[in-house]
N, C-alpha and C positions, 0 to 999 in steps of 0.2 A: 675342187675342179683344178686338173696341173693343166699346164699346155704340151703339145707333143708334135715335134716336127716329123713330119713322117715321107716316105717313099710311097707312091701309088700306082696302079695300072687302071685303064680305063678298058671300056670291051674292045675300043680300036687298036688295042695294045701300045697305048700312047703313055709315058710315065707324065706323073703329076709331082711335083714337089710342093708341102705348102705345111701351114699349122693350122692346127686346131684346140680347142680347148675340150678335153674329155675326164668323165671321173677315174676311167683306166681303159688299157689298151682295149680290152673289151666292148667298151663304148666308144674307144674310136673305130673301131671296125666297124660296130654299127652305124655310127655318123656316116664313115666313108662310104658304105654299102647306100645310104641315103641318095649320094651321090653319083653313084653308079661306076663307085671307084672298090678296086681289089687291093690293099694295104698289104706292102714289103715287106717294109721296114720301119721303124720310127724310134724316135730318142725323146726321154722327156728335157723338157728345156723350161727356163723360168716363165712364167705365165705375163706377156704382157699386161695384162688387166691388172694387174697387182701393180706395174709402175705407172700406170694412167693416172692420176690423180684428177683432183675437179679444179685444182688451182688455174688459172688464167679462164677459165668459161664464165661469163658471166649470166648475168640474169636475160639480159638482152640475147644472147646466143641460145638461150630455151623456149622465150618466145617468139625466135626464129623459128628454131625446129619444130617448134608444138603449130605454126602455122602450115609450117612445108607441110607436116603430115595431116592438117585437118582437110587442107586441099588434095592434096596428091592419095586420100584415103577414101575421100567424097568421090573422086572420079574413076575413081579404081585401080590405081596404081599398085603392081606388088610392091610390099614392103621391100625387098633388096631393091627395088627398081629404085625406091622413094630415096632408100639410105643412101646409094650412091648417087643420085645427084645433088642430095643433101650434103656427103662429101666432096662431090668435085665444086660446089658452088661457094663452100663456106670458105670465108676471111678470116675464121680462127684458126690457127694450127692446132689447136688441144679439142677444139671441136671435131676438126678432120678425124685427131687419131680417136677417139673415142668413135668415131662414126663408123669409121674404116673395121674398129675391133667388133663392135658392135653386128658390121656387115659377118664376119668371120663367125662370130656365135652363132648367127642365125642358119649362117650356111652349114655350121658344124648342125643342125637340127634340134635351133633352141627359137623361141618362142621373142614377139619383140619385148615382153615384158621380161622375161629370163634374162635376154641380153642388158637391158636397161637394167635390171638387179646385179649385173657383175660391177655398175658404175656408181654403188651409192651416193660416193659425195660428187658426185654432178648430177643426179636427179633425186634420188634422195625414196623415202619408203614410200610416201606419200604419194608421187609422180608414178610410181611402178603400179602399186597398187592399184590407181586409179586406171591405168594404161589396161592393168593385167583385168582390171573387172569390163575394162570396153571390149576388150577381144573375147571375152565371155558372152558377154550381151551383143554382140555384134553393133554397137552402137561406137566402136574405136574412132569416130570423126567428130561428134559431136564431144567425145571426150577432152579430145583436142582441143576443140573451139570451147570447151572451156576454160580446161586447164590454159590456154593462149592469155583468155581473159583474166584469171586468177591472177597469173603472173602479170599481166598486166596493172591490175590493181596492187599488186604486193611493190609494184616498182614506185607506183604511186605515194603509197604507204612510207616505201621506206625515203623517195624523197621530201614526203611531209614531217616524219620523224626528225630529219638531219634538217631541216630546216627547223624545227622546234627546237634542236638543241644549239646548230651554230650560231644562230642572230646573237643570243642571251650570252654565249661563252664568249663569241669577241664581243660586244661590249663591252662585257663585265669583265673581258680581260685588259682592256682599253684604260678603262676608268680604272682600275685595279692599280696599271702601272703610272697612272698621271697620279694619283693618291699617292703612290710609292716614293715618286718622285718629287713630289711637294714636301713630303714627312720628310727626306734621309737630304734632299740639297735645301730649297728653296727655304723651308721654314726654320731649319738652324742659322740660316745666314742672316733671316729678317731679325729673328729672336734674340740672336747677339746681341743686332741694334738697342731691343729692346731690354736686355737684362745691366745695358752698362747705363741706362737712362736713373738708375737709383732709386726711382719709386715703386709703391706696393700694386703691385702686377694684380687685376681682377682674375676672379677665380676664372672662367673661361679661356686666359691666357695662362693659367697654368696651368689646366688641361690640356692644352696642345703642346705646351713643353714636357708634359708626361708622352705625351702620343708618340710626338717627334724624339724623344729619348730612345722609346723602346723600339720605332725602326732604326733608327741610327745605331744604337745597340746592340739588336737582335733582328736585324737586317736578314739575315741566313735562316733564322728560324724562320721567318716569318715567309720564305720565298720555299722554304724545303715544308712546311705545312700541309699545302694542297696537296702537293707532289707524295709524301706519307701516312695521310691520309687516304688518299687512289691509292696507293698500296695497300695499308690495309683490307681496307675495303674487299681489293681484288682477292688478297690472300683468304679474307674470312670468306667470302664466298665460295673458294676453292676447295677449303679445309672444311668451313662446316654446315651442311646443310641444315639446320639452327637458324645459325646467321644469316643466310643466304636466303630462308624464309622469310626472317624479320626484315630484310633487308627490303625483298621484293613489296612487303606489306606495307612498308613507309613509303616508299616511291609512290603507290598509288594513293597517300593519305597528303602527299604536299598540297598544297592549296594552288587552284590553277590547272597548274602540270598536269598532277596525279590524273583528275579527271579526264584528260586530252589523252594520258598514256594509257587508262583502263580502255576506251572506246574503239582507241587502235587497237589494243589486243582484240577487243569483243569481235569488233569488225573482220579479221583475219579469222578469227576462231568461228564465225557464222559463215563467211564463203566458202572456209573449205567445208565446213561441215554440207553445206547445202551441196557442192560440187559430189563430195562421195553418196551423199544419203541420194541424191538423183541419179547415179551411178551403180544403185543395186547393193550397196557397202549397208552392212548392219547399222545400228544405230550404237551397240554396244563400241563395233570398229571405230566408230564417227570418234564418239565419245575418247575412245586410247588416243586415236590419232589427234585428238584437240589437247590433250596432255603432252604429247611430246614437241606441240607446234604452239602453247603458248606461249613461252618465251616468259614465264612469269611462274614463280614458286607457290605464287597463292594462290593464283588461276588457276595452274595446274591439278593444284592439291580439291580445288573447289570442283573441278570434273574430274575428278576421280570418284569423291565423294557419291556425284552424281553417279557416276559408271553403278558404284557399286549400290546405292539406291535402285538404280532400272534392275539390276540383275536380280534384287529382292523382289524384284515385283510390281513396284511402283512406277507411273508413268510418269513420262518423258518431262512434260511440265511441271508436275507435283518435286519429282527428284532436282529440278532445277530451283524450285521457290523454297524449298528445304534448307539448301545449303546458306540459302541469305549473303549470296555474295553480289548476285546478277538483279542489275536496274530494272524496276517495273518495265521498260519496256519490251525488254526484252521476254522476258517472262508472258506479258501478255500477250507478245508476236507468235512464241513459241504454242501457247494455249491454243491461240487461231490458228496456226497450222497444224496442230494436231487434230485439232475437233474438223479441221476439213477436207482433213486428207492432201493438205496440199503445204507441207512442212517446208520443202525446199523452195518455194516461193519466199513464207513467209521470214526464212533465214538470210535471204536476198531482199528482202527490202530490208531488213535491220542493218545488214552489212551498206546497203544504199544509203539510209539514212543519216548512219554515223558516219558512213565520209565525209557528208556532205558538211556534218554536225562538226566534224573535226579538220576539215579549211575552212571552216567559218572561227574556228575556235582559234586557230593558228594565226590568221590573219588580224583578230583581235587583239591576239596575244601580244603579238612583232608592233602591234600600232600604240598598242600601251608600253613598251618597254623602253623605245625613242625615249618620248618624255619622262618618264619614270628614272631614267638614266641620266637625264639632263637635271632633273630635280637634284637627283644626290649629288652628282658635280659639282653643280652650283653653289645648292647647300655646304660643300667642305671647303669649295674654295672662300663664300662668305663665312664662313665661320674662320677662316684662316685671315682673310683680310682686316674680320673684326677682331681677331685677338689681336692682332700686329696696329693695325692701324690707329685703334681703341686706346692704346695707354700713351702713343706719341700724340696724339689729338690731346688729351687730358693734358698732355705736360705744355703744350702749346697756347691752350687757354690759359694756363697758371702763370705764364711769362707776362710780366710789367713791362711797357713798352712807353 
């Protein structure tokens, strides 16, 4: 699809100047003839939609839009009607221009799902998809008032993620650098005291002058570590789907964590699923689309499996208990909504459950980690005070006075 600025006449003999996007002049004559316009002349020119990108839109600007049009589609509003107040009303500028382009597909005589497929990375296959099966089933509002809600939950989602990982990373980056800083000043200075005292140092104080060596020492390694570490990491996952496997299958096996990050996947992986499977979307589609929206190498791999289990033959529930990756509960919810015909319920209450299951788990979490945090501090700084304090006490009681 190129874009094409073109010349036009109208019957009042009135010229039009304007673009379009067309596969070839051909099809723009047909477009324009749509319009009840007779085509000059035209030049192809670079296709805006190619420089639209989804950078600055965020999540919040889609379930704006996915509300404008569940209202403005419930009442009957044409779609260019809807687009354009949805551009003149938006605070986004990268929302506008996409809106605006958006407007210009539809008028060139393309579909709102067509149009929304020119903008992948701002709505993405999954958005289109679901758009392009409501204008089939004539149900395009309710689609909306889903997808609104989806997104609504996935904002949820992802700020209960970022709260699972930031509490734990400033702490543990906190305590990290008060450790750091005990080892490389405080405790060479105390242990000076201690080494010009002439007597046989308890083994516990010369473990912390081991400790305090090796940051004072290797200081640099020790701070470039994390930091080469995330590199690798990032690289082997880049390089080698292998690693990238192994990688995703340990995350979900940490103690704690893991289980909190499996049930956010599940949770996401069951809304949308229920969101298309009510939307007239195959079960087979369901299933692709839960593989490129897990976010997880062994999830992924785990409904593939499944995919290609249903396509043998086997049902929906049996292909899921197969693969031995997904929690009884899951499985059992899946069983129930198969056997009563009312599968997309039962994938909404799983995705209901583990939310619930996962701010329960999160708020546990952040409540044990306080203390847990305070433990080890403590712990290092008393272990730091007993080795210092420990062998000038000793020499204090041996003094004759």
């Amino acid at each position: 699809m190129e874009a094409y600025q073109y010349k036009a006449i109208d019957e009042g003999g009135r010229v039009h100047v304007g673009q379009i996007d067309a596969a070839n002049i051909a099809d723009l004559e047909m477009r324009l003839s749509k319009l009840s316009l007779d085509l000059i002349n035209c030049k192809e020119v670079k296709s805006r939609v190619k420089d639209i990108a989804g950078s600055g839109i965020k999540r919040r600007d889609l379930i704006t839009f996915c509300f404008h049009f569940e209202q403005t589609s419930r009442a009957g509003v044409p779609v260019l009607e809807s687009l354009q107040d949805l551009r003149d009303s938006s605070d986004n500028p990268r929302m506008a221009e996409v809106t605006n382009a958006m407007i210009e597909a539809i008028e060139g005589g393309k579909t709102l799902a067509q149009a929304m497929a020119e903008f992948e990375s701002v709505f993405g296959k999954i958005f289109t998809n679901l758009v392009r099966a409501g204008e089939q089933s004539g149900e395009i509002s309710k689609v909306f008032e889903e997808l609104g809600a989806s997104l609504k939950f996935q904002d949820e989602q992802a700020a209960l993620t970022k709260k699972l990982l930031t509490y734990p990373a400033f702490v543990g980056t906190v305590v990290g650098g008060v450790v750091f800083f005990l080892m490389t000043y405080l405790v060479p200075e105390l242990l000076r005291f201690v080494k010009n005292m002439g007597q046989e140092l308890p083994a516990h104080t010369k473990v912390l002058i081991v400790v305090s060596n090796i940051f004072v020492n290797y200081w640099y390694i020790i701070l470039l570590l994390p930091i080469l570490t995330v590199l690798g990491i990032y690289i082997g996952i880049k390089t080698s789907p292998a690693f990238h496997l192994k990688y995703d299958e340990l995350k979900l096996k940490i103690p704690i964590v893991g289980p909190i990050f499996e049930k956010i996947i599940l949770t996401r992986l069951c809304s949308f699923f229920a969101i298309m499977y009510s939307s007239g979307i195959t079960i087979i589609d369901c299933i692709r689309t839960g593989e490129e929206i897990a976010g997880n190498k062994s999830i992924a791999r785990a409904m593939n499996q499944v995919g290609q289990k249903i396509s043998d033959g086997t049902t929906l529930s049996d292909s899921f208990a197969a693969v031995n990756m997904f929690p009884p509960l899951v499985l059992r919810m899946i069983r129930v909504g198969e056997s009563t015909g009312a599968l997309e319920n039962a994938l909404a209450n799983i995705s209901y459950f583990y939310t619930r299951d996962v701010k329960e788990s999160i708020e546990r979490l952040q409540s044990m980690i306080e203390p847990a945090m305070t433990i080890i501090l403590g712990s290092i700084i008393g272990w730091v005070m007993f080795s210092v304090l420990g062998p000038i006490y000793d020499l204090i009681t041996k003094v004759k006075f």
